[in-house]
N, C-alpha and C positions, 0 to 999 in steps of 0.2 A: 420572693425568691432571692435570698444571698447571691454576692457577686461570685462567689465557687460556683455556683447551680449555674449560674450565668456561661461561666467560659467553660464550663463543658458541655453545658447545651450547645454551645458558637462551636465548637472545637470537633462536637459529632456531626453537626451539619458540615461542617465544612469536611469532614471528612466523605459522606454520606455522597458529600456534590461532586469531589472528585472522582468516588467510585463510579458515580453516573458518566463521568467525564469520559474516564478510560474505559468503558464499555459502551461507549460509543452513543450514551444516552443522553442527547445533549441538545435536543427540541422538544418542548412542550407542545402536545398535541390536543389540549383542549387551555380554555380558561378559567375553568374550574375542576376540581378535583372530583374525581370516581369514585365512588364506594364499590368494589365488585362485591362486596359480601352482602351489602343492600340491593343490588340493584340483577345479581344473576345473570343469567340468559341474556345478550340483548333483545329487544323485541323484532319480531320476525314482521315484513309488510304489513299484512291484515291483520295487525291489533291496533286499535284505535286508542286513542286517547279514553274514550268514553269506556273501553272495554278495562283499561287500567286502574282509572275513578271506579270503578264499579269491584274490582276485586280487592283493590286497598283497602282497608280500615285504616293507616296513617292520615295525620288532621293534618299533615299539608299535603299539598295536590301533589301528583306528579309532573314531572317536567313532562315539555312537551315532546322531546327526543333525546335518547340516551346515545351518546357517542364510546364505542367501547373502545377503550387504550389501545395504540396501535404499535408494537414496538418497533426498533429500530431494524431488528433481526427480520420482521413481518415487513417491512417496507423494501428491505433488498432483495426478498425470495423471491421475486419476479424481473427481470427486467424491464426498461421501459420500452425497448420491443422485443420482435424476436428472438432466438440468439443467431438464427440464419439472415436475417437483415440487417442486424448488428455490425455480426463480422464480415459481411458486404461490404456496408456502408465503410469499417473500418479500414479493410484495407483499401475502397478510393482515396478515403481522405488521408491517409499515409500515405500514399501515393502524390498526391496532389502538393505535399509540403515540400515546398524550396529550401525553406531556411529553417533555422532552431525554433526561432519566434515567432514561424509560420505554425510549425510542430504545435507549440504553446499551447496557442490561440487555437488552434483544431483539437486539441486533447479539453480543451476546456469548455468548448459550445459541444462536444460531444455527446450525443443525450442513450448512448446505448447501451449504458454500466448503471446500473441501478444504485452501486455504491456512490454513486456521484451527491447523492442526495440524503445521505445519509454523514456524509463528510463536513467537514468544516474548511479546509484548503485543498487543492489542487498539491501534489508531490511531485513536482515534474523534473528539478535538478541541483545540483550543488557544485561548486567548483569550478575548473578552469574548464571551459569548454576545447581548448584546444591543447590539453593534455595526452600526449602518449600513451594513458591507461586509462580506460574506464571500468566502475567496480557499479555491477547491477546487481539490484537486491530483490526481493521479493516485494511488498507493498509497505504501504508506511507505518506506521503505529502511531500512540494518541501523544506523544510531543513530536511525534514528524507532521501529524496534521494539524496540530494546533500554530508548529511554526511555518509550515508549507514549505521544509526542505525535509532532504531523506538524510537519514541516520546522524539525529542530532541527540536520541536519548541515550542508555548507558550502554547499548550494544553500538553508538556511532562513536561513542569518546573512545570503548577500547576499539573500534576498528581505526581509528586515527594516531592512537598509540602504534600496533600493528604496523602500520603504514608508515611511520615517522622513523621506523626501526633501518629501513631501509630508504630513508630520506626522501619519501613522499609527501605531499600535503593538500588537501582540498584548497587551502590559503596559496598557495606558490601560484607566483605570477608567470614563472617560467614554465613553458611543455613541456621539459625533462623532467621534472620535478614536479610537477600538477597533478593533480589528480579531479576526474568528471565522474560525477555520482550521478545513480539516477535507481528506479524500481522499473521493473514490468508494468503493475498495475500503478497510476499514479493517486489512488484515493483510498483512503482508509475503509476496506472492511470493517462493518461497527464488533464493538467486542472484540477486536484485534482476531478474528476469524480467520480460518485460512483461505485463500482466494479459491473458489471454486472452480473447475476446468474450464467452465465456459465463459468465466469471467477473464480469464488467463489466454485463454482461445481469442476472444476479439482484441486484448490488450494489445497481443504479439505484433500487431503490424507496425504500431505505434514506435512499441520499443525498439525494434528490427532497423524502420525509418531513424530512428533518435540516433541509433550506431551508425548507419548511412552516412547521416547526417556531420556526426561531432569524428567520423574518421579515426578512429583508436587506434593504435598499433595492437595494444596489449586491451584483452577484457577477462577481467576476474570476475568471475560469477560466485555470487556469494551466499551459500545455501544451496541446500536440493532442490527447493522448487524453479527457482531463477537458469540455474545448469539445464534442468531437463527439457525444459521451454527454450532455451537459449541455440541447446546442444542437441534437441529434438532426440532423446534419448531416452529408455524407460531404466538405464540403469542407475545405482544409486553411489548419492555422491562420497561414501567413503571407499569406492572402486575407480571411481573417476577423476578424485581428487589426486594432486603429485604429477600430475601428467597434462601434457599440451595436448590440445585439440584445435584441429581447423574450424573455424567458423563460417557456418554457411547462410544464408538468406534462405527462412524454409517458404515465406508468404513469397508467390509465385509472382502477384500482382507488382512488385516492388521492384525497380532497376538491382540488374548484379553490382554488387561490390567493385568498386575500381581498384582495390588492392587486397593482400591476403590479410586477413585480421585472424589470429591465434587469439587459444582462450585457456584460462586456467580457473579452474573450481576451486574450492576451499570452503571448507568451514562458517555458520554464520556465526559473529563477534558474541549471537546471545547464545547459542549454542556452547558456547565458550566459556562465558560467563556461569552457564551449570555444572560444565565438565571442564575445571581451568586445566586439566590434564595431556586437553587436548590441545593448549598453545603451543605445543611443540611442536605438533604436527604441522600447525599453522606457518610457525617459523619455519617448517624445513619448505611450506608453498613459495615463501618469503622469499627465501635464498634463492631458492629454481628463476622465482621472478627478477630480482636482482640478477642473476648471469645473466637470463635474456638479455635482458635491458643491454647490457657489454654486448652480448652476440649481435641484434641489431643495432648497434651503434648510437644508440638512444644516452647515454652517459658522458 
């Protein structure tokens, strides 16, 4: 084989590995590879080894148990419990959290999201925790889980542009100026999927406690999914977006709010990225947030 045949064989592989990467395929579930074109059907209990020697005509034996590929997608469709003991369980242990790093630590021994095991990191925050604004997004994607913070791929560089416009930053040491990220769901659906209701259902306590918790003035919710879970609304976010809303605590189990937290929706950065038509609109969210900022005395 020429060294040409060479770096483009390396060159598909490595392409090949990535696509398995960002589709969330990214555990080997045997140690040797499958023929499904040889091997069919898996075998059902009562066939025996001797029932399989006995129908082959191949001159090597058959193995002793065939293990069928299990994908990543087949590994999430269940929870690993109910979804009604889940969201129990969930909102005690949101409940039970004192501090951010209690949060953490309970979002990460949490065994009732099946994407947990399909993940590579934990997505639990970014930024200045005691910033004035926090910006919640839907769940992570495969450079948020490969690095274990939220919105680090191209939809996080331009939401940091966005924000820089009006003199924001996840980097500022100062609360005026700071900004605290975080998602709903904190683990990567594989294949960057969209989080399913009941996946979103047991999250909520979590995220609800995280806001509790890091005390925002101002929360931007970013996307349709993150607003109607947030804003417990079935309307949608190009009706919603441009406008202030009250924030409320809908998980019942969890302390009220000690002060009034407003929310403003907008646009998600990838959304953006398809339709760049729509950064206008963005910026007019932009402006509305910057007056706030003057009206509450936050500048």
């Amino acid at each position: 084989m020429t060294s040409n045949s060479l770096n483009i064989k390396n060159c598909v592989e490595k392409d090949v590995l990535e696509w398995f990467l960002d589709n969330g395929i990214d555990e080997a579930v045997s140690t040797s590879p499958v023929d499904k074109t040889a091997v069919g059907k898996p075998p059902i209990s009562n066939v025996t080894i001797d029932n399989v020697k006995q129908q082959s005509q191949a001159a090597t034996p058959a193995p002793a148990q065939v293990q069928p590929a299990v994908s990543a997608e087949d590994m999430a469709a269940e929870p690993l419990m109910g979804t009604a003991q889940a969201l129990i369980e969930a909102k005690q242990r949101a409940a039970d959290a004192k501090t951010l790093e209690e949060l953490r630590a309970t979002i990460q021994s949490f065994e009732g999201l099946a994407v947990k095991k399909t993940a590579m990191n934990m997505v639990f925050c970014d930024g200045n925790p005691d910033a004035d604004i926090m910006v919640i997004g839907e769940a992570p994607g495969a450079d948020e889980d490969r690095q274990g913070k939220p919105f680090v791929g191209a939809s996080g560089q331009l939401l940091d542009v966005v924000f820089s416009r009006i003199g924001l930053s996840r980097t500022a040491e100062d609360a005026k100026n700071g900004l605290y990220i975080s998602n709903i769901l904190n683990w990567r659906p594989p294949g960057n999927r969209t989080p399913t209701p009941d996946e979103m259902r047991i999250a909520q306590p979590f995220i609800e406690r995280h806001i509790q918790l890091a005390q925002p003035k101002i929360l931007v919710l970013v996307g349709n999914t993150p607003m109607k879970s947030i804003l417990n609304t079935k309307e949608g976010i190009k009706k919603m977006r441009g406008q202030w809303h009250n924030y409320e605590t809908v998980t019942a189990e969890l302390p009220k709010l000690d002060q009034k937290i407003i929310a403003m929706p907008t646009f998600h950065p990838a959304f953006l990225l398809r339709n760049p038509g729509e950064k206008k609109t963005v910026w007019q969210d932009m402006i509305m947030i910057q007056e706030k900022r003057k009206d509450l005395g936050l500048l």
